[in-house]
C-alpha positions in Angstrom: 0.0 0.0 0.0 1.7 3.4 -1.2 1.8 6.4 1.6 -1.0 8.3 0.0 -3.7 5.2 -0.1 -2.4 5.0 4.3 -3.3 8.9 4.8 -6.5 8.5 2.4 -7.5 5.6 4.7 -6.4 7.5 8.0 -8.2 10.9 7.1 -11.1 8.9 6.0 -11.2 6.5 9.4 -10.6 10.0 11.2 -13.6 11.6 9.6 -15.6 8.8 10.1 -15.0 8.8 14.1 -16.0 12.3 14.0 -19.2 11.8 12.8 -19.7 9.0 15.4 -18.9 11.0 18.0 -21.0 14.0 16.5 -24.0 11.2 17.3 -23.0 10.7 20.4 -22.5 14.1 21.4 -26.3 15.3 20.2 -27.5 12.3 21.8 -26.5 12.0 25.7 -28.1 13.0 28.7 -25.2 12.9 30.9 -23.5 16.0 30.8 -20.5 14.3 32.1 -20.9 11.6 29.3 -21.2 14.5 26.6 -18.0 16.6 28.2 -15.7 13.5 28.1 -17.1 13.0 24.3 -16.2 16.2 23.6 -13.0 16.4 24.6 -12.1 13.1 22.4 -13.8 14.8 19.5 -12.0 17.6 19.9 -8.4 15.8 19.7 -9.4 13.8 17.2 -10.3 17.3 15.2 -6.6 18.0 16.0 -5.5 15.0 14.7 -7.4 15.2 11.6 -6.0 18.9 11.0 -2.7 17.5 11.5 -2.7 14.9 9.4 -4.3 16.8 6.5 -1.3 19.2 6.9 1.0 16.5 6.4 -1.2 15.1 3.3 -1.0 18.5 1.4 2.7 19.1 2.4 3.5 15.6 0.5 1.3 16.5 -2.3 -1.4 13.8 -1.4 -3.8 16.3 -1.3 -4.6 19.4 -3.5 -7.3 21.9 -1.4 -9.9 23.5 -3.4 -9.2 27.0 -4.8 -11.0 29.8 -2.6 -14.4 31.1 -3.2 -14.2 34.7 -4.7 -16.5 36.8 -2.6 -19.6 36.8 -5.2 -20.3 33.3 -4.2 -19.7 33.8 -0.9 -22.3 36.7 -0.9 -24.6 34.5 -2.8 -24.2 31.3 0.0 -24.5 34.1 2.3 -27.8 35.5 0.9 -29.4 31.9 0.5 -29.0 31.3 4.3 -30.1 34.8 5.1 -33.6 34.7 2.9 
């Protein structure tokens, strides 16, 4: 398996887990529960971030280009109406 499929499948396992725990999180009762939760999605949120980092600095990943401000207006305006 070549380094780019590994980080694909890390980033993708990563992202996955952070939906889970998004679950989780809109779904307990116990406040103490849904602090600890938190806290785990939280690092994992860090880890995601850093391992994106180290995907784009190796080329395994190109980001989008930026939105020029007219679409951004326009997203804007669609949640606004």
């Amino acid at each position: 398996m070549q380094d780019k499929d590994m980080m694909n499948d890390v980033l993708s396992m990563i992202n996955s887990s952070l939906t889970g725990y998004a679950n989780v999180i809109s779904q307990a009762n116990n406040e103490q529960l849904r602090q600890s939760i938190q806290q785990i999605r939280n690092n994992c949120e860090a880890n995601q971030y850093n391992f994106y980092k180290i995907a784009e600095q190796k080329g395994f990943y190109k980001p989008a280009a930026p939105a020029d401000q007219q679409d951004i207006q326009e997203v804007k305006s669609q949640f606004n109406a």
